[in-house]
N, C-alpha and C positions, 0 to 999 in steps of 0.2 A: 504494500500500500504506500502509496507517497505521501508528500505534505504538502498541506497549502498553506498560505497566508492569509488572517483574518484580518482583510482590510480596514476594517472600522478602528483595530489598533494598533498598525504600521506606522510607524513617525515616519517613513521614507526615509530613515539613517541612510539605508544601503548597506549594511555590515552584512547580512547576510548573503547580498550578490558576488562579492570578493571572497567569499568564506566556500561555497559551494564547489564541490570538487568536479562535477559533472558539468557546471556553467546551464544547471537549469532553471536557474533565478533569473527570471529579467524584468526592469522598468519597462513597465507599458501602462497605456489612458492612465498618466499618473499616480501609479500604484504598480507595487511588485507583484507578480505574481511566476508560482513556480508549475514547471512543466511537469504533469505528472507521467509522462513518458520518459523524462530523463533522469529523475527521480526516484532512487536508488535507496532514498535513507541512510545512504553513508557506508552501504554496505556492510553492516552489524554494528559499523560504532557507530557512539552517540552523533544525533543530526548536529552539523554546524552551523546549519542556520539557528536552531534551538538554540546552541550553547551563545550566539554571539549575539543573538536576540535580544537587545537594552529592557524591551517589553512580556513579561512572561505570557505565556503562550500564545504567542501570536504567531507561530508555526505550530503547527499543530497537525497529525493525520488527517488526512483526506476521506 
């Protein structure tokens, strides 16, 4: 299962677009949103967009 971003509590840092290993984070209509095709979850470790997320859970499973 991937993860999305819950836009209503995105600052639009962008910490999580630089942090993503697969580059399936991206800015678009103003808000991040993550590809759930590219979207791996990190591959068993912990998500980095979670960890670098200033806002708690605002990555969160899809």
């Amino acid at each position: 299962m991937a993860y999305k971003i819950v836009t209503s509590s995105c600052t639009v840092c962008g910490a999580c677009e630089f942090e993503c290993p697969n580059a399936a984070i991206k800015f678009k209509n103003d808000t991040y949103k993550i590809d759930p095709v590219k979207c791996t979850e990190c591959d068993g470790d912990a998500p980095k967009c979670v960890a670098v997320c200033p806002v708690p859970k605002t990555c969160i499973p899809a």
